[in-house]
PATIKE-54321 format. One record per atom (N, C-alpha, C, CB): residue in one letter; residue number from 1; y, x, z. Coordinates in Angstrom, 2 decimals, decimal comma. Glycine has a CB too. Example, Ala and Ser with C-alpha at 12.3 -4.5 7.8 and 13.67 -1.06 7.14 Angstrom:
BEGIN
+---------+-----+---------+---------+---------+
: residuo : num :   north :    east :      up :
+---------+-----+---------+---------+---------+
:       a :   1 :   -5,69 :   13,19 :    7,80 :
:       a :   1 :   -4,50 :   12,30 :    7,80 :
:       a :   1 :   -3,30 :   13,20 :    7,80 :
:       a :   1 :   -4,47 :   11,31 :    9,05 :
:       s :   2 :   -2,25 :   12,85 :    7,08 :
:       s :   2 :   -1,06 :   13,67 :    7,14 :
:       s :   2 :    0,03 :   12,90 :    7,87 :
:       s :   2 :   -0,60 :   14,08 :    5,72 :
+---------+-----+---------+---------+---------+
This chain:
BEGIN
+---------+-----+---------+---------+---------+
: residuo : num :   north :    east :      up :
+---------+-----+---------+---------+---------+
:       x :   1 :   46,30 :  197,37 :  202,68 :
:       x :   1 :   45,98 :  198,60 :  201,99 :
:       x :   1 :   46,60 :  198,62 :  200,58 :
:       x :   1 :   44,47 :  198,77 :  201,91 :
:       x :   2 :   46,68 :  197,52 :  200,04 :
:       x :   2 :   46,91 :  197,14 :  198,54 :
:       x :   2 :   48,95 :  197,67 :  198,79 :
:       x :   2 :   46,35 :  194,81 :  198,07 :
:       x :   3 :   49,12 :  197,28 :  199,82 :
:       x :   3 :   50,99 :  197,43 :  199,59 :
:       x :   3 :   51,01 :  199,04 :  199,90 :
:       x :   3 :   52,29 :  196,30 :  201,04 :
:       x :   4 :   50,05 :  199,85 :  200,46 :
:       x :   4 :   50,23 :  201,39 :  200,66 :
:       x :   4 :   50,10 :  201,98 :  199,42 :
:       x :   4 :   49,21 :  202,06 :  201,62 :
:       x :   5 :   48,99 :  201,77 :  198,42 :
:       x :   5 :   48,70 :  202,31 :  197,27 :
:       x :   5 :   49,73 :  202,10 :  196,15 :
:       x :   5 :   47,48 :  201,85 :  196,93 :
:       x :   6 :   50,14 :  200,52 :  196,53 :
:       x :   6 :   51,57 :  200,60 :  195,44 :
:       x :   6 :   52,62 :  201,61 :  195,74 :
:       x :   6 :   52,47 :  199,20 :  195,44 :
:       x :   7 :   52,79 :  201,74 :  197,18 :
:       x :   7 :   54,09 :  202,31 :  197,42 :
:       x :   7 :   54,07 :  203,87 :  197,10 :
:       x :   7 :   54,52 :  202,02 :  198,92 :
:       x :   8 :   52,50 :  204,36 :  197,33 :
:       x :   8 :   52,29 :  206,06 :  196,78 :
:       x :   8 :   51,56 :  206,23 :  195,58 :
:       x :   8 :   51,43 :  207,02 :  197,81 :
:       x :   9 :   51,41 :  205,42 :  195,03 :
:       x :   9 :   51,63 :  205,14 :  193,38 :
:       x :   9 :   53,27 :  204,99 :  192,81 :
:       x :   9 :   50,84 :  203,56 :  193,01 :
:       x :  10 :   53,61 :  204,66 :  193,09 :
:       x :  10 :   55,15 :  204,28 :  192,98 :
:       x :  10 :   56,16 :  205,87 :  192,99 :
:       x :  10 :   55,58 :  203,13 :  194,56 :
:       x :  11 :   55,62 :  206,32 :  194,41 :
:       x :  11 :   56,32 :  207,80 :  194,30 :
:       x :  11 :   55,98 :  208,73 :  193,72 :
:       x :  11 :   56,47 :  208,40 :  195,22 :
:       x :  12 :   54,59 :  208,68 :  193,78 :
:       x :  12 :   53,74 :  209,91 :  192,77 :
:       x :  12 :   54,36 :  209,88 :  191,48 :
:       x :  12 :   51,98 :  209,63 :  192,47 :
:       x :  13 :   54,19 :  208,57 :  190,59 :
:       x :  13 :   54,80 :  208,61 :  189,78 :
:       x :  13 :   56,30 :  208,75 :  189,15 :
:       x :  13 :   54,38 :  208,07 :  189,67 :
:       x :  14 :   57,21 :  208,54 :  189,98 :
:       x :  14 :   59,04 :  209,01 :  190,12 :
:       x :  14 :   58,85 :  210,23 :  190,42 :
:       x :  14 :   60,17 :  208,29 :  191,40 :
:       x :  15 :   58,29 :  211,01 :  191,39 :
:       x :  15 :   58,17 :  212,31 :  191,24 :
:       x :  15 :   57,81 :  213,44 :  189,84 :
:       x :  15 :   57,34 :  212,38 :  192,11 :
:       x :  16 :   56,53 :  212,31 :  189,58 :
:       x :  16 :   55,81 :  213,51 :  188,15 :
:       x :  16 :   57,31 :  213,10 :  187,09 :
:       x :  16 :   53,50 :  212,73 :  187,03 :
:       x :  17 :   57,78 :  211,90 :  187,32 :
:       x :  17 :   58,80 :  211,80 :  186,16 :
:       x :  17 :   60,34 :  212,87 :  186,78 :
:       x :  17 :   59,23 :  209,75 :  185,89 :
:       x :  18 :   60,06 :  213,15 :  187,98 :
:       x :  18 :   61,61 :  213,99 :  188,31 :
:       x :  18 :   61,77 :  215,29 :  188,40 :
:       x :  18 :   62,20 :  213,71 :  189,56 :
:       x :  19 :   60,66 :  215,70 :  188,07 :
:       x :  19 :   60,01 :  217,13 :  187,75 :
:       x :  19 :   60,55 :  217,64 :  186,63 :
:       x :  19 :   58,50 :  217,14 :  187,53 :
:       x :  20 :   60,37 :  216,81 :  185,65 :
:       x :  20 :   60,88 :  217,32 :  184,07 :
:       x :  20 :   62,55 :  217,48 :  183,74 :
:       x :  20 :   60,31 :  216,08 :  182,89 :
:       x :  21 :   63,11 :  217,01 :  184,82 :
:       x :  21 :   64,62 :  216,46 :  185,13 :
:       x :  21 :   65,09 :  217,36 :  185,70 :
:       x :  21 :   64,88 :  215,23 :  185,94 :
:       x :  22 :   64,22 :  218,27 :  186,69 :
:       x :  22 :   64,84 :  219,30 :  187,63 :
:       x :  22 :   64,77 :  220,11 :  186,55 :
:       x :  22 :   64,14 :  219,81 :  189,09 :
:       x :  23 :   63,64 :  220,38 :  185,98 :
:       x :  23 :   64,02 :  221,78 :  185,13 :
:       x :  23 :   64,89 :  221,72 :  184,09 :
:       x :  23 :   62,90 :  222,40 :  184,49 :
:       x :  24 :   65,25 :  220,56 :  183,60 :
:       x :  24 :   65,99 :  220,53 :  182,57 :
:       x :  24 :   67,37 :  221,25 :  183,31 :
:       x :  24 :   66,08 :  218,97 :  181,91 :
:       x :  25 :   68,11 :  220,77 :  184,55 :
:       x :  25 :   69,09 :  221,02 :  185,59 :
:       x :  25 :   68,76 :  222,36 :  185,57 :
:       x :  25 :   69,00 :  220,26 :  187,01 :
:       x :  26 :   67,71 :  222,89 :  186,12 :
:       x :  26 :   67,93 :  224,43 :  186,11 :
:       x :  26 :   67,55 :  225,44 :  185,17 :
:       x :  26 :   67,40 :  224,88 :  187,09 :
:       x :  27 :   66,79 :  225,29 :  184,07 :
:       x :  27 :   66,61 :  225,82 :  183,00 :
:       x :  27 :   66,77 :  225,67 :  181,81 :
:       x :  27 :   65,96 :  225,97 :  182,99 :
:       x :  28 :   67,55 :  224,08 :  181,65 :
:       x :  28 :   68,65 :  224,14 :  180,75 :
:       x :  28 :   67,68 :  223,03 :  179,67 :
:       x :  28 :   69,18 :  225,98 :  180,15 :
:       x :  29 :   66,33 :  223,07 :  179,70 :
:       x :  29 :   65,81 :  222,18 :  178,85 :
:       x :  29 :   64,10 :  222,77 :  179,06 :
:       x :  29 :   66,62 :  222,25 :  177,19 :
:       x :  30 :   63,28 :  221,67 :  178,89 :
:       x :  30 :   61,66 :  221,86 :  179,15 :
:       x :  30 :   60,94 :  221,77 :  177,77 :
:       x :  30 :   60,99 :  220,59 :  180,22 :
:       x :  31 :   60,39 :  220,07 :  177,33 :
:       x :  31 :   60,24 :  219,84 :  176,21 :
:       x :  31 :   61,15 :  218,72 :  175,39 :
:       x :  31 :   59,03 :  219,65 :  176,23 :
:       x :  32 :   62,01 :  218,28 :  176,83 :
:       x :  32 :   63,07 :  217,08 :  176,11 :
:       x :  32 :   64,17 :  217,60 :  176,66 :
:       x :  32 :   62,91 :  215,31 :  176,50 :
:       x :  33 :   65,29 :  217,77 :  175,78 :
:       x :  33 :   67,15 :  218,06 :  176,37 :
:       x :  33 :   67,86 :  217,08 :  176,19 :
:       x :  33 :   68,14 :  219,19 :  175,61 :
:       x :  34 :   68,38 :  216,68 :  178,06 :
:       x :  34 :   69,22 :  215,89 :  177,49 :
:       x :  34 :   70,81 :  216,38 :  177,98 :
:       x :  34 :   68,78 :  214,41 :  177,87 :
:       x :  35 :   71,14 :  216,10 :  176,23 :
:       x :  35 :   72,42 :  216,72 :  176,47 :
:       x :  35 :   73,59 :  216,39 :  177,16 :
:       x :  35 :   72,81 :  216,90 :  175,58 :
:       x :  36 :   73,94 :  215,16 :  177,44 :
:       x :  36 :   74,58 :  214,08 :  178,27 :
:       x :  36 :   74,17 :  214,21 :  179,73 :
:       x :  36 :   74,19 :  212,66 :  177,73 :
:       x :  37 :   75,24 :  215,15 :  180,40 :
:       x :  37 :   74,95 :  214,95 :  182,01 :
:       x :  37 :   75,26 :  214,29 :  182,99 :
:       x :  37 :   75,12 :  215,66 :  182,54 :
:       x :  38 :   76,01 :  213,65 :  182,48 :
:       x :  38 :   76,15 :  211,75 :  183,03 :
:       x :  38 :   74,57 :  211,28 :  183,22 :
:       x :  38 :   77,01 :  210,41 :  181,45 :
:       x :  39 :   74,04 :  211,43 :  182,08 :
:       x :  39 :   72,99 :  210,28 :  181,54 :
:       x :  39 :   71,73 :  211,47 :  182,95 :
:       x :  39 :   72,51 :  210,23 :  178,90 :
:       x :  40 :   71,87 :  212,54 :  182,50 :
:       x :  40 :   70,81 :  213,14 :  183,18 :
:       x :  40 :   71,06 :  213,25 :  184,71 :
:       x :  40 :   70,57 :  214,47 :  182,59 :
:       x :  41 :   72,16 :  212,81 :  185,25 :
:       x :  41 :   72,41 :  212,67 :  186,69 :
:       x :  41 :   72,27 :  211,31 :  187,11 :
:       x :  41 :   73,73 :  213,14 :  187,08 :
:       x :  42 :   72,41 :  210,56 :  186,10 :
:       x :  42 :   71,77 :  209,20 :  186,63 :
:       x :  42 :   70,72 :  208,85 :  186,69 :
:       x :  42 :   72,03 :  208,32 :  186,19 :
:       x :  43 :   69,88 :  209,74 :  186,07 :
:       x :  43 :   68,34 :  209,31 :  185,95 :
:       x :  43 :   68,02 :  209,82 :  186,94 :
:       x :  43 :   67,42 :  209,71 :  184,83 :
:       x :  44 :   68,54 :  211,03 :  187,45 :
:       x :  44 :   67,97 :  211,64 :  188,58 :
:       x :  44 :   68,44 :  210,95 :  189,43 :
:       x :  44 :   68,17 :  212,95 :  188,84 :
:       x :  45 :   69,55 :  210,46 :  189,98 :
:       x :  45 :   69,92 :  209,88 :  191,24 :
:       x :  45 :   68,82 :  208,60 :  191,39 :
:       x :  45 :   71,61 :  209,41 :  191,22 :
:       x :  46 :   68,87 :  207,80 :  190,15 :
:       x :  46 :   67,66 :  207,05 :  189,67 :
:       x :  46 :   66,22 :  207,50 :  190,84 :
:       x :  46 :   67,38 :  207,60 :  187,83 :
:       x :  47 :   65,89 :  208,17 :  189,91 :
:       x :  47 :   64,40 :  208,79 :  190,56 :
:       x :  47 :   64,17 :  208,88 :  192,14 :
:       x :  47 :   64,22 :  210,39 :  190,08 :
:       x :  48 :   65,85 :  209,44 :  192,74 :
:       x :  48 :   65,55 :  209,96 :  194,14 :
:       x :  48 :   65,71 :  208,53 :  195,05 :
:       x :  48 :   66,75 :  211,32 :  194,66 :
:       x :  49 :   66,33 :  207,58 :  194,36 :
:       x :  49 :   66,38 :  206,46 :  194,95 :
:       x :  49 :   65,02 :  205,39 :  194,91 :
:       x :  49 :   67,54 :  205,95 :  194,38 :
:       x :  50 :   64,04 :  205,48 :  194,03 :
:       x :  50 :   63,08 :  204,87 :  193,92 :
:       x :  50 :   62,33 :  205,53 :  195,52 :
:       x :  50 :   62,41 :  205,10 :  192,36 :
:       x :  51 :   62,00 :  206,64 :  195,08 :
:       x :  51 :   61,48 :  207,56 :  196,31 :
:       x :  51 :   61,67 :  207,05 :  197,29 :
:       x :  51 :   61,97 :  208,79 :  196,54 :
:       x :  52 :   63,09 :  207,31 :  197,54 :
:       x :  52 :   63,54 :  206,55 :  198,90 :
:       x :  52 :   62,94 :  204,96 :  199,60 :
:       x :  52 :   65,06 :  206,32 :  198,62 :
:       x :  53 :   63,29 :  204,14 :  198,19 :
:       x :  53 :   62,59 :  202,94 :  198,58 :
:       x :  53 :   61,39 :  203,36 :  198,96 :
:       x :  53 :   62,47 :  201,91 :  197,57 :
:       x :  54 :   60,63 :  203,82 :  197,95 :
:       x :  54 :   59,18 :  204,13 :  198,24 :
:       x :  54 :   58,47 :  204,47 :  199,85 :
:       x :  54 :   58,99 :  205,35 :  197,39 :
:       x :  55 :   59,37 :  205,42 :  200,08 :
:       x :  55 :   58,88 :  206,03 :  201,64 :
:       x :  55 :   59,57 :  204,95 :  202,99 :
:       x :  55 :   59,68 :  207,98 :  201,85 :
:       x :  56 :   60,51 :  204,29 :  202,24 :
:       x :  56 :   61,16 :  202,88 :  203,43 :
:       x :  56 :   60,03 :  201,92 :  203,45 :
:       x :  56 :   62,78 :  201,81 :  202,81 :
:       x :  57 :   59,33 :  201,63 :  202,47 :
:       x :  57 :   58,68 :  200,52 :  202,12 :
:       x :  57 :   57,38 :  201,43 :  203,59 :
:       x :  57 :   58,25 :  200,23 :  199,94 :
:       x :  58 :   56,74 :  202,28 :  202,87 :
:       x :  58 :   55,73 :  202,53 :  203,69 :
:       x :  58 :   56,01 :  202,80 :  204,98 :
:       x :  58 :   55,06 :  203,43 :  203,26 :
:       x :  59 :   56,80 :  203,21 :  205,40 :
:       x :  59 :   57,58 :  203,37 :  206,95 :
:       x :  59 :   57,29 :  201,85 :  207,48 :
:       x :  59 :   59,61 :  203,79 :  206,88 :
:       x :  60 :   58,05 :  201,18 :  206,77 :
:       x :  60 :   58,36 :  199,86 :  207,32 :
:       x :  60 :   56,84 :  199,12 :  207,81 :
:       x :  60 :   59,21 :  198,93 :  206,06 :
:       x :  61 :   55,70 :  199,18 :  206,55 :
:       x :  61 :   54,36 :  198,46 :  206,46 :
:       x :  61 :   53,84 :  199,34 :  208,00 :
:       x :  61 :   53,27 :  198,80 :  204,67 :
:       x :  62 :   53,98 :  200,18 :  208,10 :
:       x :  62 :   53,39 :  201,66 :  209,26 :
:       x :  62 :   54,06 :  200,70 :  210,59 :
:       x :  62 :   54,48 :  203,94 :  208,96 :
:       x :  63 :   55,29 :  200,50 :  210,80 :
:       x :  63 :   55,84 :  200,11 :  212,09 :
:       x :  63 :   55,41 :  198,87 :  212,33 :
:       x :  63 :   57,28 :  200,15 :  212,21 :
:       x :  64 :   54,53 :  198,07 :  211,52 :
:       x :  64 :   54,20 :  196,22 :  211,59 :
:       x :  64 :   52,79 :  196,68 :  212,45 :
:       x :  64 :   53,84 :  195,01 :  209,55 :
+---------+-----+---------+---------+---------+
């Protein structure tokens, strides 16, 4: 139970953090701009890749 709660703890939280990232992408800025879209496409690719782990990890614990 303890490795499920990490893993949707884990996404919940990359999500609430990739939220502020999308809008910056589509509305140009929220309460932080970042002006560097290098920097702001890596954080995002960042984010969507944690996720990913995140939902492999629990897939994986689900098929044992």
């Amino acid at each position: 139970m303890r490795e499920y709660m990490t893993n949707v703890v884990m996404i919940a939280v990359t999500i609430a953090w990739l939220v502020p990232f999308y809008q910056i992408v589509t509305q140009g800025q929220v309460y932080a701009h970042e002006p560097n879209s290098i920097i702001l496409g890596s954080e995002i690719a960042l984010f969507t890749a944690i996720i990913v782990f995140g939902v492999f990890n629990i897939t994986k614990l689900l098929r044992r």
